[in-house]
C-alpha positions in Angstrom: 59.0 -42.5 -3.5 58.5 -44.9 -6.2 57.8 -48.7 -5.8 61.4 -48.9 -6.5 62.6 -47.0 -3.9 60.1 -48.1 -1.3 61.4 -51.7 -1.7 64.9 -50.3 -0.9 63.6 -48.5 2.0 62.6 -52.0 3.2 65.9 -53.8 2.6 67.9 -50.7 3.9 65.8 -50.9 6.8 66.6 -54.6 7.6 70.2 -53.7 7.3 70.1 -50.9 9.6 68.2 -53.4 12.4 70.4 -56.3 11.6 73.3 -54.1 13.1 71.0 -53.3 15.7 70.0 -56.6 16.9 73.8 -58.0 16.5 74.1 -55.6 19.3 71.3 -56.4 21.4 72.0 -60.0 21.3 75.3 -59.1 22.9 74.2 -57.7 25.7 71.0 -60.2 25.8 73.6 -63.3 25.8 75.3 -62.0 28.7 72.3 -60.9 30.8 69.8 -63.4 30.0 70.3 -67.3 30.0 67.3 -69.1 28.6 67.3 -73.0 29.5 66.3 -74.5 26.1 66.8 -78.4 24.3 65.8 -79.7 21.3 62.6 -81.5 21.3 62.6 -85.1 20.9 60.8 -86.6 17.8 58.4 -88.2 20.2 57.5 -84.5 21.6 57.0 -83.3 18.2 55.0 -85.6 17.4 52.9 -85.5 20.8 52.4 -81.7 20.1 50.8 -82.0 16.5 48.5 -84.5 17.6 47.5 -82.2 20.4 47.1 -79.5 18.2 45.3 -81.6 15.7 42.6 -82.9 18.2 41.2 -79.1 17.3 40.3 -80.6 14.0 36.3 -81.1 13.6 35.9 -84.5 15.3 35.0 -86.8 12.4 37.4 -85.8 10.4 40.3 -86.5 13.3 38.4 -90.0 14.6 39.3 -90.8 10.8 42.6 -89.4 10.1 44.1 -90.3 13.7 43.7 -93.9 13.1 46.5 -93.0 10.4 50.2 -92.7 12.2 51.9 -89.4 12.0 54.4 -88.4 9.7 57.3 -85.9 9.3 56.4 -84.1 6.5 59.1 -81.1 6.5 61.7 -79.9 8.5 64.0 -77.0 8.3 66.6 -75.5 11.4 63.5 -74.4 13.8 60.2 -76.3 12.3 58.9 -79.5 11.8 55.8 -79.9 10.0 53.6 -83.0 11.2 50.5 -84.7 9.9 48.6 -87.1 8.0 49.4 -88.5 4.8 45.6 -87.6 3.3 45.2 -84.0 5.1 46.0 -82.4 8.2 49.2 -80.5 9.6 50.9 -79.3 12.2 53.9 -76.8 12.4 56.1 -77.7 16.1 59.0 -75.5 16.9 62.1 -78.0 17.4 63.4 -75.9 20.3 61.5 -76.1 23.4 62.4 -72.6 24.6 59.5 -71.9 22.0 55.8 -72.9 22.2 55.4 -76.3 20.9 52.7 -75.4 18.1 53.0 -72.3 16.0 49.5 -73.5 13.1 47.9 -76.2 12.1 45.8 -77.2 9.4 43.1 -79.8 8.3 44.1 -79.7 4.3 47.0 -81.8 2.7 50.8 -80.3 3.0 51.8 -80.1 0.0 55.3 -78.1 -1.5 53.3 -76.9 -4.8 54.4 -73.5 -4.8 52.0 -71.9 -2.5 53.9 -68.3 -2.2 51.8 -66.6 0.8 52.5 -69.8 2.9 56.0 -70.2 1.5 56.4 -66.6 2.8 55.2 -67.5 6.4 57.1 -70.7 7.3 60.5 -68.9 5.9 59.4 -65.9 8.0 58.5 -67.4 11.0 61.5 -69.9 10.8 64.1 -66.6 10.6 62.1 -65.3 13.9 62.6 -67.9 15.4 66.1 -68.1 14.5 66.7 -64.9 15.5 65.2 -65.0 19.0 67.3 -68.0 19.5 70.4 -66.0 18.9 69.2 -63.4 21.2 68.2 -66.1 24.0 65.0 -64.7 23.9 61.4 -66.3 23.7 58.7 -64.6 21.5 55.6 -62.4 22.1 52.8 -64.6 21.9 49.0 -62.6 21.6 45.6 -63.0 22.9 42.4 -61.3 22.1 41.4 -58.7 24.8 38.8 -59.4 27.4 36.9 -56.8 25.3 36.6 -59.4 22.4 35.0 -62.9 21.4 37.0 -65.9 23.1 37.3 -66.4 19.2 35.7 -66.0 15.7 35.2 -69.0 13.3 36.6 -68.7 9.9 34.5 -65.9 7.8 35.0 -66.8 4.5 34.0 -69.5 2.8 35.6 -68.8 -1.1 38.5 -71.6 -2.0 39.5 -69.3 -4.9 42.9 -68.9 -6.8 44.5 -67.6 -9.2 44.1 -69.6 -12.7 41.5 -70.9 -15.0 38.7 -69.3 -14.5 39.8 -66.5 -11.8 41.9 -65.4 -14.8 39.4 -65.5 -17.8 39.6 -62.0 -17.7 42.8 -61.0 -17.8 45.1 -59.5 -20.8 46.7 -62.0 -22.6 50.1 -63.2 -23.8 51.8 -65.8 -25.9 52.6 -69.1 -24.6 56.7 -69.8 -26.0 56.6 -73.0 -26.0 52.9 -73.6 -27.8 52.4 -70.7 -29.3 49.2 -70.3 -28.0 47.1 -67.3 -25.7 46.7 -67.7 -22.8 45.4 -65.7 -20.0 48.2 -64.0 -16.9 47.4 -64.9 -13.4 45.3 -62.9 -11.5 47.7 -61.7 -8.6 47.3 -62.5 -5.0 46.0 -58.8 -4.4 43.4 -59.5 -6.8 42.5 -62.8 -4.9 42.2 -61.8 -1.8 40.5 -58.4 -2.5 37.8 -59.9 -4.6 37.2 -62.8 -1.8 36.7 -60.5 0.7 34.1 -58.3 -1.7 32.2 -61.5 -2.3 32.7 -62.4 1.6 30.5 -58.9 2.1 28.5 -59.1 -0.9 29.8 -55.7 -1.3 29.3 -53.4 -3.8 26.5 -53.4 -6.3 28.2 -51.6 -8.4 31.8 -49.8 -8.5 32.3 -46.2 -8.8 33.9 -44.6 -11.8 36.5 -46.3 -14.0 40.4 -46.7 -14.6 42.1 -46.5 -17.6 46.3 -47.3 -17.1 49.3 -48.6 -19.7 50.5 -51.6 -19.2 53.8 -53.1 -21.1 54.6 -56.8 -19.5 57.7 -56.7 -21.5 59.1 -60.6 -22.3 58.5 -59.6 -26.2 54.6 -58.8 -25.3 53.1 -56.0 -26.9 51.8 -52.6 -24.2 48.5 -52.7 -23.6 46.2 -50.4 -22.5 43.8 -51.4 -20.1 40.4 -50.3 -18.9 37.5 -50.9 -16.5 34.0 -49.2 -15.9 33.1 -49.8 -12.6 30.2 -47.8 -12.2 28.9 -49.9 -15.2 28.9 -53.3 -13.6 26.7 -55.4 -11.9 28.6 -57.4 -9.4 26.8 -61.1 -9.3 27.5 -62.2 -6.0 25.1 -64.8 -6.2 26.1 -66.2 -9.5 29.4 -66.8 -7.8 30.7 -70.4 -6.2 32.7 -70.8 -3.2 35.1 -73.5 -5.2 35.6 -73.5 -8.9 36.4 -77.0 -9.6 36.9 -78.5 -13.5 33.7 -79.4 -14.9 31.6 -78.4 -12.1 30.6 -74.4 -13.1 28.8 -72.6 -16.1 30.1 -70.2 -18.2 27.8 -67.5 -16.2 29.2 -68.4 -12.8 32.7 -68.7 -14.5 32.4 -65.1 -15.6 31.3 -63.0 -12.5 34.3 -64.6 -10.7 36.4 -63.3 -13.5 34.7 -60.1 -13.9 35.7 -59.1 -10.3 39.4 -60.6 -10.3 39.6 -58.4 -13.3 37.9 -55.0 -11.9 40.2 -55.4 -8.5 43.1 -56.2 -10.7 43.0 -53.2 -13.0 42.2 -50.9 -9.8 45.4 -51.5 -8.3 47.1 -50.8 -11.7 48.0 -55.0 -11.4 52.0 -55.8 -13.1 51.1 -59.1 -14.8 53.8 -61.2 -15.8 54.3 -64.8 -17.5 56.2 -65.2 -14.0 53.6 -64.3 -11.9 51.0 -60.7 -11.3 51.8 -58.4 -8.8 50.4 -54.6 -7.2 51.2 -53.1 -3.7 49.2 -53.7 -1.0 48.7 -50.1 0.1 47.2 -49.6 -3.8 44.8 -52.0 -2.4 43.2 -49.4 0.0 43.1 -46.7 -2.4 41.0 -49.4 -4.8 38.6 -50.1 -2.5 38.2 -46.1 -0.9 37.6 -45.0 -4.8 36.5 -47.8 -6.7 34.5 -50.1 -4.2 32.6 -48.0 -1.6 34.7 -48.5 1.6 35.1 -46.2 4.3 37.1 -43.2 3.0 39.3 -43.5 6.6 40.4 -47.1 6.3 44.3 -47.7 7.1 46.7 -49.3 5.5 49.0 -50.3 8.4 52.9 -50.7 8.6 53.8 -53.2 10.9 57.5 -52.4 11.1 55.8 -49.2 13.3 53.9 -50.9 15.6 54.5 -52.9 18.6 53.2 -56.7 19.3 50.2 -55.4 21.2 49.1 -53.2 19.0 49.5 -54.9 15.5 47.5 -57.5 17.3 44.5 -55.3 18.8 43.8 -54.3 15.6 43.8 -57.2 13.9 41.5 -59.0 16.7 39.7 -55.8 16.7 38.0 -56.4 13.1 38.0 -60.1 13.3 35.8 -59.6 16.5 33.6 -57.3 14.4 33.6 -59.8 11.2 35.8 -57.7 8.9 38.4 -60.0 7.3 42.2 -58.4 7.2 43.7 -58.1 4.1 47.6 -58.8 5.1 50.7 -59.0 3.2 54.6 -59.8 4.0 57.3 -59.2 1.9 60.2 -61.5 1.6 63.9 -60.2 0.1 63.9 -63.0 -2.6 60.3 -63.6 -3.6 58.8 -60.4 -3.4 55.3 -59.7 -2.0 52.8 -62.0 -0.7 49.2 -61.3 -0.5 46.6 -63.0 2.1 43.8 -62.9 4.3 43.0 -63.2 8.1 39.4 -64.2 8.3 39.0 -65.2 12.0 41.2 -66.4 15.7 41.2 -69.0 18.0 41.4 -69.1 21.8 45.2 -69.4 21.9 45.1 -66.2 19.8 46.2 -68.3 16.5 44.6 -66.8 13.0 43.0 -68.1 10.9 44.5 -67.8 7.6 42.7 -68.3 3.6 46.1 -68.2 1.9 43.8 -67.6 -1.6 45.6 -70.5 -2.7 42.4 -72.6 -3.8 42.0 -73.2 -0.1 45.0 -75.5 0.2 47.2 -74.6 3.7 44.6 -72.9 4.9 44.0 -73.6 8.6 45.0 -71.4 11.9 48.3 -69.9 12.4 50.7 -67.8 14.8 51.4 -64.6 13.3 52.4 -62.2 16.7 55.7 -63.7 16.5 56.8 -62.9 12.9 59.4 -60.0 12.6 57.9 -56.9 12.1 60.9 -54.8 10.7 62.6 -57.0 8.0 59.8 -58.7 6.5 57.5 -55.4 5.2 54.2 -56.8 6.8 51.0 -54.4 5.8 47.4 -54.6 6.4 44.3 -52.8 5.1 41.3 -52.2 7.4 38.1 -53.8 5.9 35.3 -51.1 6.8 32.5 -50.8 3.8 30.7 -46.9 3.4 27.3 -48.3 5.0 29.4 -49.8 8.6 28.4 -47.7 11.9 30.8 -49.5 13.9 33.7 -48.2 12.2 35.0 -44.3 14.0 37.1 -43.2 11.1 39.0 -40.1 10.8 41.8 -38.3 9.2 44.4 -39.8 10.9 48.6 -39.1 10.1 51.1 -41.9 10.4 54.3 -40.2 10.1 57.2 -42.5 11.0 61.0 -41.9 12.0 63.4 -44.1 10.1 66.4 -43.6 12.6 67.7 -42.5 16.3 65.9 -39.9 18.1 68.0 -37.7 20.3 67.2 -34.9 22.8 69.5 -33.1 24.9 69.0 -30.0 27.1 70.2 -26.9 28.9 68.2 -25.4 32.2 64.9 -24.5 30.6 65.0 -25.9 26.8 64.8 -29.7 24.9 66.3 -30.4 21.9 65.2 -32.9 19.7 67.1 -34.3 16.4 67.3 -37.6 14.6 69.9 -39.2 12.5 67.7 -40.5 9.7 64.3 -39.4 8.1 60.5 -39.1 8.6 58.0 -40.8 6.4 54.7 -41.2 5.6 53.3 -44.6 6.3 49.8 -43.3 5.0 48.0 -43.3 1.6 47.2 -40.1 1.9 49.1 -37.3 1.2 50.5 -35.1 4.9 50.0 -31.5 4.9 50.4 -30.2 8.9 53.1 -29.2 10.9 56.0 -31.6 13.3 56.0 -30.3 16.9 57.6 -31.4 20.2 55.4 -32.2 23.1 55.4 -33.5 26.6 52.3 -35.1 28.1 52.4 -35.4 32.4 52.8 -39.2 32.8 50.5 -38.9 35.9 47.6 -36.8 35.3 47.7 -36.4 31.0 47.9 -33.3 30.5 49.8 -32.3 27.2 51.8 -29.3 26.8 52.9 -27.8 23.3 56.9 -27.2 23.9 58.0 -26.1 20.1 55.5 -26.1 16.7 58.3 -27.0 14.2 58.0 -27.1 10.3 55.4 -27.2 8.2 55.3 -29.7 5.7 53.0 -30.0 2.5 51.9 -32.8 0.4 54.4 -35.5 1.6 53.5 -38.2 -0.3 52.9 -41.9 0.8 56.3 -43.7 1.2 58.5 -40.7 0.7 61.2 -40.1 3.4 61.7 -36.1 4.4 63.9 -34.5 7.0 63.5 -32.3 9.2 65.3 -29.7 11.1 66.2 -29.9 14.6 63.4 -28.6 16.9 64.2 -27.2 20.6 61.4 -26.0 22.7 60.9 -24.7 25.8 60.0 -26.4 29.3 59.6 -23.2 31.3 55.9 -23.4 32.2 56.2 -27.0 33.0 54.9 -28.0 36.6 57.3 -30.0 38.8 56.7 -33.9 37.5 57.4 -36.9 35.2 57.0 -36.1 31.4 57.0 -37.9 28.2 58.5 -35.6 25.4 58.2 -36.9 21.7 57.5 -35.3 18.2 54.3 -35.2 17.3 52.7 -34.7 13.4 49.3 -33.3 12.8 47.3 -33.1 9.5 45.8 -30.1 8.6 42.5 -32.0 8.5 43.1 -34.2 11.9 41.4 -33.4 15.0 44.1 -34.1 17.0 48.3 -34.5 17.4 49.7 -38.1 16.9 52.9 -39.3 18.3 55.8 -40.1 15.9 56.0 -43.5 15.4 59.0 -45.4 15.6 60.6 -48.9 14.3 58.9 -51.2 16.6 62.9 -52.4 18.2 63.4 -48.4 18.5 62.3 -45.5 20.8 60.3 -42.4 20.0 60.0 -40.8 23.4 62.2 -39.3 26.1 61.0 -39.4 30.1 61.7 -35.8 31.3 61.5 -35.0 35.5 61.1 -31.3 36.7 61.6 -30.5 39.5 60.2 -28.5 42.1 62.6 -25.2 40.9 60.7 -25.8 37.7 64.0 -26.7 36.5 65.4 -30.1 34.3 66.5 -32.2 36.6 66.9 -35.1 34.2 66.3 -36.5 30.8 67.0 -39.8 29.6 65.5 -42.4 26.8 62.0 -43.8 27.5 62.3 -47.4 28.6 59.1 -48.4 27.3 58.4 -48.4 23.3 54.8 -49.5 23.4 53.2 -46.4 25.0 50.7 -44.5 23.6 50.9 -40.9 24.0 48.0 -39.3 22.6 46.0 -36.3 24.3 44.3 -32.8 23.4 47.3 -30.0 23.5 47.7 -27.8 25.6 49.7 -24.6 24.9 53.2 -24.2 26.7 51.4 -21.5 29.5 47.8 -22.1 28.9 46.5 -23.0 32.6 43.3 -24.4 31.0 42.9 -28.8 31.9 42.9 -30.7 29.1 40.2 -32.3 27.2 40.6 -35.7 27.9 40.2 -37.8 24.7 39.8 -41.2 24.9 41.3 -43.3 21.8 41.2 -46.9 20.6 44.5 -48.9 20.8 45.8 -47.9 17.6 44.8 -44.2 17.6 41.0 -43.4 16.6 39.7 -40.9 18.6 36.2 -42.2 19.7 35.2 -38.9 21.5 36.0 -37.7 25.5 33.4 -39.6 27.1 34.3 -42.9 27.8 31.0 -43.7 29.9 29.7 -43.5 26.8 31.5 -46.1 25.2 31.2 -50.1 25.1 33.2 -52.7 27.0 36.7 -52.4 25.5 40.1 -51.7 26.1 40.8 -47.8 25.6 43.4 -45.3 25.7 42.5 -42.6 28.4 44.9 -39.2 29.2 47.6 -41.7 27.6 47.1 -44.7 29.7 45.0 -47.8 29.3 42.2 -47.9 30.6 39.5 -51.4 30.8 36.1 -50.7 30.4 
């Protein structure tokens, strides 16, 4: 699919969810009546100084003998804090949280995109759960993790003069003059978290792609040698302020804004740069050294739980997140996470020259209308990290299965696709796993499928399978996809406000006594299979959260939260 497309997929997608949710709030108005008020400007106000307390204790003694002020406000946020630095976002309703981030920089309204991006996002959640008299997930870090993780970064970079030395030029209209495009936020972020790991040396190979920025401009073609360069880490500041850096330092900043710029085949424009995300983890497998397994993940597939377990997951081991939203109007927005708090806040680095930078609630964003990625942050040389080829086909529409006396079958009203960068070649099949002791059985091995690319939706034909060697008992039947190169089956993932699973009983006739949509969408179903017939137990794999198979001994494993014969299991 190209970028084009892809974007549509995204908008469709909201449309198709906003019809959803119009029915869901329905049916939540009527069964669920949440007691909620405004909050009184004195509450506000009592909640940002509460959440400003956090602030290093200095720097509040001086700022709190300052009185607050309202600094913004829109339909479900007001933003409170000193007049020379420090913030707070407070929800206005109190059937939210009071604090939702909070920061110990000026607010300022100078165009920050990425933080733009967030408060209109967060605002429509809230907004939204409103309508549905709802409250919002909130997130903590598992037992299994640090209470919390300090900021990891320590780079205030941006995107101008002298991030941007490097970059093709264009003619100014109005003076006439060169000047230099923008670096892109994908750039920003990718290079700060390179110079976050000192990591690499040098690149690997070289890229070579047309570019034609149109607004009169000239195409160019442009070209870097990775393998070629010596990255000076050490030659590079943590702020770039005028007047304050030599030409040297000035120039390894710009050399690596321009070598992570030209591998993700960066659009620059008078207007603004801008790449996809998901090119982002191509980059950094080919070009930069990183773990040839790392994910670029889709949150509109994932549930609260797990969109946060990963992202606590490589904060806990010092990996930064790269993360990215993508907003209807303004396009995409690229950031990075870079560490969490107690009450499971995250710390953000906006890679806006540090400004709005500061700890911020991201578990209760909408994941389905607002195109949220992340890119796993694993260099070659990291032990820690238990990659694998690992598919992430996705169903953009309604699964149904219906059934006779011995056979289930499945359809669905919309598409698959391929959430990952790399190409799918393996086969769809319909399983059922026992709910109670986790053995998987293999009920239909459906089409194969070869070389579906990332983004690209496919159908696929209805599959019916048999249930006659199934044991009396509760099952969980799904669609499954495996790679030819995967180790094992992985459940088809769903829209995180859909279902991808039904719950099957046999009974003691080995007959179907029932079948009926699963009521839970945040399982994880993933086991060893087990051939419809084949009376051998199952190997019992034991998985992380979000589907890396770590080996079948869990004894063997450290303290952490795991998924074991498809239920989870604390260690």
């Amino acid at each position: 699919m190209t970028p084009s497309i892809r974007f549509v997929f995204f908008l469709n997608q909201f449309k198709d969810m906003t019809k959803k949710f119009i029915a869901i709030a329905l049916l939540a108005s009527a069964a669920l009546q949440v007691s909620a008020a405004e909050r009184l400007e004195a509450q506000i106000r009592q909640a940002a100084a509460a959440a400003l307390a956090k602030m290093p204790s200095a720097m509040h003694k001086v700022r709190s003998a300052q009185p607050l002020r309202i600094l913004a406000k829109n339909t479900q946020l007001t933003v409170v804090g000193y007049e020379n630095g420090g913030f707070a976002i407070v929800a206005n309703d109190d059937q939210f949280k009071p604090v939702f981030g909070y920061s110990e920089t000026q607010f300022t309204t100078n165009n920050n995109p990425g933080f733009d991006w967030y408060m209109t996002t967060l605002n429509a959640s809230l907004e939204r759960a409103k309508q549905q008299g709802r409250k919002l997930e909130e997130a903590k870090p598992s037992p299994e993790y640090a209470a919390s993780v300090g900021e990891l970064l320590t780079t205030r970079w941006g995107q101008d003069t002298p991030y941007n030395n490097m970059t093709p030029l264009y003619t100014d209209k109005k003076t006439g003059k060169k000047k230099h495009y923008v670096t892109g936020c994908v750039s920003t972020a990718m290079s700060m978290i390179l110079h976050y790991f000192k990591y690499p040396v040098h690149g690997e190979g070289d890229v070579r792609y047309d570019f034609a920025p149109g607004s009169g401009e000239p195409s160019q073609t442009l070209e870097a040698d990775f393998s070629n360069t010596t990255y000076q880490w050490d030659k590079m500041l943590n702020e770039y302020k005028d007047g304050s850096y030599t030409e040297e330092q000035a120039n390894a900043v710009a050399t690596i804004m321009k070598h992570c710029g030209y591998a993700v085949s960066m659009q620059y424009t008078i207007s603004g740069s801008g790449a996809f995300i998901y090119e982002s983890c191509r980059a950094l497998r080919k070009y930069f050294g990183f773990n040839k397994h790392i994910k670029c993940y889709n949150r509109s597939f994932f549930n609260v739980e797990e969109w946060m377990n990963i992202v606590y997951r490589e904060l806990n081991d010092k990996c930064p997140v790269l993360y990215g939203g993508q907003s209807n109007t303004t396009g995409g927005h690229c950031f990075i996470l870079d560490g969490y708090n107690e009450d499971g806040e995250v710390h953000v680095n906006w890679g806006w020259n540090g400004d709005q930078n500061g700890y911020f609630d991201i578990a209760g964003l909408n994941g389905f209308s607002d195109g949220q990625q992340m890119v796993e942050m694993r260099t070659a040389t990291d032990t820690r990290y238990q990659g694998s080829v690992r598919s992430l086909i996705c169903m953009s529409g309604k699964l149904d299965m219906t059934y006779d006396e011995k056979t289930i079958t499945a359809s669905l009203d919309g598409y698959l696709i391929n959430t990952d960068i790399d190409p799918f070649s393996g086969y769809i099949q319909l399983r059922a796993i026992n709910i109670k002791t986790g053995k998987a059985y293999l009920l239909k091995k459906g089409q194969r499928l070869d070389g579906q690319d990332t983004s690209k939706g496919f159908w696929i034909d209805d599959i019916t399978g048999s249930v006659a060697a199934l044991p009396a008992g509760e099952y969980r039947v799904f669609l499954a996809a495996k790679d030819d190169e995967e180790e094992t089956w992985q459940p088809i993932r769903s829209h995180e406000v859909d279902h991808n699973s039904y719950i099957l009983v046999i009974n003691e006739n080995r007959e179907i006594e029932s079948l009926e949509l699963d009521s839970d969408s945040s399982w994880t179903g993933i086991e060893s299979v087990v051939t419809s017939g084949n009376t051998t137990p199952a190997v019992r794999g034991v998985y992380s959260l979000d589907g890396r198979y770590l080996g079948n001994d869990v004894s063997k494993l450290g303290k952490g939260l795991y998924i074991v014969n498809g239920e989870k299991v604390v260690k």
